[in-house]
N, C-alpha and C positions, 0 to 999 in steps of 0.2 A: 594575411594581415587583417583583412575582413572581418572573417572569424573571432580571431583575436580579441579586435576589439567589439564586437557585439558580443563577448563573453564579459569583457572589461563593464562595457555600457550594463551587461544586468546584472554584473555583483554589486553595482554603483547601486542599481536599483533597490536590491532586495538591501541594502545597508541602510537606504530610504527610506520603506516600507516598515521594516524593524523596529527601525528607530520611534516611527511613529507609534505603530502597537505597543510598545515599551512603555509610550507618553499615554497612553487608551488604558492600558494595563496598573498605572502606577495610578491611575483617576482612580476607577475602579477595581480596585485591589480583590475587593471580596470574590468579583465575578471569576478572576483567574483563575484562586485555591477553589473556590463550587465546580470549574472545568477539568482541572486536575482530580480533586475529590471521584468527581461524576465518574471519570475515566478510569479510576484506581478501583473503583467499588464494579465497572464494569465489567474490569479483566481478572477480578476476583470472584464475581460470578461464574466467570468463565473455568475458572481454574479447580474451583469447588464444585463445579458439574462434574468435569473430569474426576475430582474424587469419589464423589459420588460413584459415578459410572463405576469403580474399581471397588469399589465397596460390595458390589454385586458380581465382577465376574474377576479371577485370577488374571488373566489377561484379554487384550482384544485385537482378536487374529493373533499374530503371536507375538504379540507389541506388549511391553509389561509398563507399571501404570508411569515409571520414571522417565521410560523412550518417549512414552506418550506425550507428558510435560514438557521433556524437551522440546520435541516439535513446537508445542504448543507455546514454548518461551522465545525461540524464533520467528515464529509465526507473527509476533508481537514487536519485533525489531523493525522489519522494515515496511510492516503496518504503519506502525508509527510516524517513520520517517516520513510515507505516502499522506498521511493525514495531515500530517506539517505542509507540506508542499505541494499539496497536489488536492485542498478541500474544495472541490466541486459537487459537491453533493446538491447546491441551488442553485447551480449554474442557469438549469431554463428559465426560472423563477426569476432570479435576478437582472440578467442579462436579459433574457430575449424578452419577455412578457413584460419586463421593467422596462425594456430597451435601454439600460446599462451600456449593453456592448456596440451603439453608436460613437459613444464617447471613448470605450477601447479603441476602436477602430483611428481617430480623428491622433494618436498619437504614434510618437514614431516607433516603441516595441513592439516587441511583436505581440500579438494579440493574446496567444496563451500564456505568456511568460506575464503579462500584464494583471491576467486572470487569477493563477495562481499568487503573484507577490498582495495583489487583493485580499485575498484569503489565506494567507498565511498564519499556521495557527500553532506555535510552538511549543504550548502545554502537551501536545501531542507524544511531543517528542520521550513525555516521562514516560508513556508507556512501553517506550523502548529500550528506556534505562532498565526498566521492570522486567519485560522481557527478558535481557540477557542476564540480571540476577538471576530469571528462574531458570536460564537455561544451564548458567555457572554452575547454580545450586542441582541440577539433575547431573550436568555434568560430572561433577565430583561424587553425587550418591551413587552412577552408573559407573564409575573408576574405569571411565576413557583415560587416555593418557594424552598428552598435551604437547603437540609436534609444533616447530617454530615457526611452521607456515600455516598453522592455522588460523592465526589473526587476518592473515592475505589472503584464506579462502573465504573467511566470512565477509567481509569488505564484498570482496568478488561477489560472492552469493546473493548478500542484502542486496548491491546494487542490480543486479539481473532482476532480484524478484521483486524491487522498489519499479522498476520498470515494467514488469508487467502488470502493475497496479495501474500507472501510468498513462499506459498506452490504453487497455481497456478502458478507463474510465475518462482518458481526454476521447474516445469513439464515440461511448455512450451520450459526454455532453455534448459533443459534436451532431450528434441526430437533432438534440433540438434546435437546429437549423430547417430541416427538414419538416417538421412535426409541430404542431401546437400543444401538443399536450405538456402538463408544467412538469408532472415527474418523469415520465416516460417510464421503462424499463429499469431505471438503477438502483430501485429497493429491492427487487428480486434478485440482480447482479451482488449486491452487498450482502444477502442472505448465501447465494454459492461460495464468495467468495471463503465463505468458514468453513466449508468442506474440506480446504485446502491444508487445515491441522490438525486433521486426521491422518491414522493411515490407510495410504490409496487401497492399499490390500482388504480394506473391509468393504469397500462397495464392488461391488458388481461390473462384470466387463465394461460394460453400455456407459456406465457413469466413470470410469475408470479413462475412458479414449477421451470422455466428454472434458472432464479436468486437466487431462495431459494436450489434448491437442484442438480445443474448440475454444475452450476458456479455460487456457492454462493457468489454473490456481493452484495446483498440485506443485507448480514450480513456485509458490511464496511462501512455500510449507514444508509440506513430508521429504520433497526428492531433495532439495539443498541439505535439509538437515540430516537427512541420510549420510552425507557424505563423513559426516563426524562421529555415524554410530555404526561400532564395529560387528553386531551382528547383520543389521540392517542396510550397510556401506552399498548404494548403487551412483557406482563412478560415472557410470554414462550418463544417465538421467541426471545425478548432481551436475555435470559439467555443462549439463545444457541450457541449464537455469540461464547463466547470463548470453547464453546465443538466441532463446528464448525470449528473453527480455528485451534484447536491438532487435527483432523480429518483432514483435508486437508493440514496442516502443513509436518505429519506424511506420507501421501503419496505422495507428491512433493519430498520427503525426498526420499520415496521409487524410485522414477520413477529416479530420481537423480542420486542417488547412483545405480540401471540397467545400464542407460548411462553411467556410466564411466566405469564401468565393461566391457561396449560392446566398449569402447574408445580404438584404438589400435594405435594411433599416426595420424598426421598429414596425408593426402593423404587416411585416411580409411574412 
């Protein structure tokens, strides 16, 4: 019943939170469409690289330029969603060096659920909508065919690979409890985690183990969307995505929850 209701208590939250940015949003109208815009011209860079890339070679490894897209429109689903819910990227900045997270601490949520409804940033969310057009639109150019449980493995999928965004990056904020420095590690973390919409098949053993099982980004990208491409189909690896995801979810959670423990106010 516990449970329950401390899930009750944070949909109450984030319906608060919302509401507000809504009220921040409709101030500042222009800011919204400039973060949306910013976003859309982002992942259209991104997408126009890849043509590029195919403009030069027939295929890569043996990935042709439409598999490649797909990935690459999944890849963008539950990026997305992670960037809605989960925008830490100023975590040490704000919080520890600001000392912010005295005042997290002084209320009754819990500390990262506080953190995240903070920073909640739902223009985000359009690159998600994006995403799955492009993926629709490879979709239907690669003439997959369309089985009635594949809405239920994608759900499944994002959420595994929305968690391992998650969990890595509540770790990485979680150091700066440890550490003074304001950025730390997480702009190099944000540069790997783009490796992960490729296929794994093009890098090299070393980098290969390093994406599947050190910083599994492989699982926000290439192996989930495998599961829905018929030359490329690896059941095992797609299925692990969301075992993958509570594994990594779970100790982001742990490293988390040390940090704040070892948290002793502003100036520590």
């Amino acid at each position: 019943m516990a449970v329950t209701d401390k899930l009750l208590f944070s949909l109450s939250l984030f319906r608060e939170y919302l509401a507000n940015y809504l009220k921040t949003k409709m101030t500042y109208r222009a800011d919204f469409w400039v973060e949306v815009l910013s976003d859309l011209m982002f992942n259209a860079a991104n997408l126009i690289f890849i043509f590029v890339v195919f403009r030069h070679t027939a295929a890569l490894g043996d990935w042709s330029e439409a598999e490649v897209v797909f990935v690459y429109g999944y890849f963008m689903i539950p990026y997305g969603i992670f960037s809605c819910f989960f925008s830490l990227w100023d975590f040490s900045e704000r919080y520890i060096v600001k000392g912010e997270m005295d005042r997290v601490l002084t209320r009754p949520a819990g500390s990262l659920i506080q953190v995240m409804l903070e920073n909640v940033d739902p223009p985000q969310l359009v690159g998600s909508l994006v995403g799955f057009i492009i993926m629709a639109s490879a979709w239907a150019s690669l003439g997959l065919p369309v089985d009635w449980y594949d809405p239920l493995v994608l759900i499944v999928m994002v959420l595994g690979s929305v968690m391992v965004y998650a969990g890595i990056y509540a770790a990485l904020s979680a150091v700066s409890f440890f550490t003074d420095s304001p950025t730390g590690i997480t702009p190099l973390i944000w540069n790997i985690q783009n490796y992960g919409r490729y296929p794994i098949e093009i890098y090299n053993r070393t980098i290969r183990f390093f994406l599947t099982w050190v910083l599994p980004f492989a699982f926000v990208g290439v192996y989930p969307a495998s599961f829905f491409l018929e030359r490329h189909q690896n059941f095992a690896m797609a299925w692990l995505t969301p075992v993958v995801g509570a594994v990594v979810m779970f100790v982001g959670l742990r490293i988390w929850n040390l940090g704040v423990r070892r948290y002793r106010g502003a100036g520590s």
